[in-house]
C-alpha positions in Angstrom: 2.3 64.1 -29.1 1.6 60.9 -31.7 -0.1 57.8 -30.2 -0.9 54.6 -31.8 -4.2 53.4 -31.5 -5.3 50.1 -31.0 -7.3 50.0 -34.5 -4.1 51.1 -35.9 -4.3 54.5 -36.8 -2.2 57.3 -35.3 -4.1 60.6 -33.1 -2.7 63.7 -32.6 -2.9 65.1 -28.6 -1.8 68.5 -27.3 1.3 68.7 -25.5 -0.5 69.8 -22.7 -3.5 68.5 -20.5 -7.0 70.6 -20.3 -6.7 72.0 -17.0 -10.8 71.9 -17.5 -11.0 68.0 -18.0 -7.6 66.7 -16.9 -7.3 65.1 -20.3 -5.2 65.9 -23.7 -6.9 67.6 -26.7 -7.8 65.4 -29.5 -6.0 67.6 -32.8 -6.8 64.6 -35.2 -6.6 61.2 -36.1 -4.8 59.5 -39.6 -4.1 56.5 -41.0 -0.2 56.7 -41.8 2.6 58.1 -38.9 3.9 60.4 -41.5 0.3 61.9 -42.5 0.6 62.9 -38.6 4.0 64.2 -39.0 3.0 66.4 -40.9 0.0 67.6 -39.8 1.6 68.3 -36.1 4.1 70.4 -37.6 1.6 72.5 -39.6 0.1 73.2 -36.1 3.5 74.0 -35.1 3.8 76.5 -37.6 0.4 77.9 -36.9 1.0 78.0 -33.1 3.8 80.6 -33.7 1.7 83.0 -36.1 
């Protein structure tokens, strides 16, 4: 899941929450949507392997 931040940059969170914290995993922040993109569908593809 892709959420815009307030300073304008775009985070990565899991799909699902931490049932430890109650919160989503922070996988990474970037400055561009598409930088994002992509990076969530490398984990994707890793998530399979």
């Amino acid at each position: 899941m892709i959420r815009k931040l307030k300073t304008g940059e775009f985070r990565i969170y899991s799909r699902h929450e931490d049932p430890r914290t109650g919160k989503r995993k922070n996988l990474g922040t970037f400055a561009t949507r598409e930088k994002a993109e992509e990076h969530e569908r490398a984990i994707q593809y890793f998530k399979q392997r």
